[in-house]
N, C-alpha and C positions, 0 to 999 in steps of 0.2 A: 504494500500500500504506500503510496506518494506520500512524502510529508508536505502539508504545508505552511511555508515558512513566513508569520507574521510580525511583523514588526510592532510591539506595543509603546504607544507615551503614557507613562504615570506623571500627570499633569497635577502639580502643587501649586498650590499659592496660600501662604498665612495657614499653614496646618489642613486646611480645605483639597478634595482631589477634586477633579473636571469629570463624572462619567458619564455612558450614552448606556442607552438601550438598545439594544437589538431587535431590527424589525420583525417581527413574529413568522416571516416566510422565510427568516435563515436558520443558520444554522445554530442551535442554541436559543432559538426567536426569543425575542419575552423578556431574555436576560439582560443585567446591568454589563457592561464594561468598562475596560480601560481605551480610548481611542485607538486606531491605529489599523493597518490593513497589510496585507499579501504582498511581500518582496513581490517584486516584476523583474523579470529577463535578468540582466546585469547589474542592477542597481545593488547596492549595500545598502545594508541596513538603516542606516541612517538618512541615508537617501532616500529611501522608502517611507520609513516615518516621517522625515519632513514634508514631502508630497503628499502622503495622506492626514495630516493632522491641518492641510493648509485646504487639501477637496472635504474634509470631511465637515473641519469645527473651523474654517479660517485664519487661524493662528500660522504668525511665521515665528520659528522657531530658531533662538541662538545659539543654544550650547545643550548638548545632551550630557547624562550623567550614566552611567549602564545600572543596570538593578539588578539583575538575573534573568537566566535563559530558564524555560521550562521547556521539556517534551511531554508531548501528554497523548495517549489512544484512547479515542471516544468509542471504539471499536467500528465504527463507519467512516472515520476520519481519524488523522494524523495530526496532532499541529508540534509546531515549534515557535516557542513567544519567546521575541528577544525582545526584552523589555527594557524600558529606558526612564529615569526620571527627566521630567522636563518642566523646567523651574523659570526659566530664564528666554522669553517669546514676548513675542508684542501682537498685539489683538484681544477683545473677548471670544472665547470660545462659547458655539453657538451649533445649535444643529444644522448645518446644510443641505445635507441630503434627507430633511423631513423625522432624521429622531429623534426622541429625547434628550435631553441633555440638563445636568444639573452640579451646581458643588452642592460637595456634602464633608463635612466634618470627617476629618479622621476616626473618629471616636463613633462615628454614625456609619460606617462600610458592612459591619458586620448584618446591619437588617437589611442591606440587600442581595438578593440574590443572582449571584454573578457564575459562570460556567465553570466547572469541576476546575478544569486546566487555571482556572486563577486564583486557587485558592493558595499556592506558594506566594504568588506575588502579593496578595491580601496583608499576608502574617508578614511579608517583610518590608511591605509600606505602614505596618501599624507597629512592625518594631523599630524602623527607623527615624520613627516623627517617635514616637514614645520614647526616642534617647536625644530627643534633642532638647 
């Protein structure tokens, strides 16, 4: 089975993350995330995220920080999230392409629910703001 390889932004601002919903026709529908979409062709990773966190939420982005990579099998799908803190952008992020989109407190991530594959990245954006 193909992996597919997504670039994620963990978007902070003042302890608060940026996350969207997932259209209910994909994959995961229904669920919170972290922004961010499907390496294409040649691009790196960074490349990727900032092309999609600019079509997605409008934000252009200056400096990435790396967070952790996860592999995860949904058992009909593959992914790979290379996940990136992103602190440091100009724009409000907003939904573009029609989904939700919200901050929410660090301390408030845990009542939503977000796709299996992000539950590493949950525990180490609540343990990273929780040691600052």
């Amino acid at each position: 089975m193909k992996v597919v390889h997504v670039a994620v932004g963990v978007i902070e601002r003042d302890r608060n993350i940026f996350i969207t919903r997932r259209a209910s026709h994909q994959h995961q529908g229904g669920k919170w995330e972290f922004p961010g979409g499907k390496c294409e062709g040649a691009e790196t990773v960074l490349q990727a995220l900032s092309r999609e966190l600019h079509e997605e939420i409008g934000i252009e982005c200056h400096s990435f920080q790396p967070l952790v990579v996860i592999q995860h099998d949904y058992g009909d799908k593959q992914v790979k999230l290379d996940t990136h803190w992103v602190r440091d952008f100009a724009g409000e992020p907003t939904g573009l392409e029609g989904q939700e989109g919200r901050w929410v407190a660090v301390e408030e991530l845990s009542s939503y629910e977000f796709p299996e594959a992000n539950e590493e990245i949950l525990k180490r954006v609540v343990s990273d703001l929780s040691s600052l």
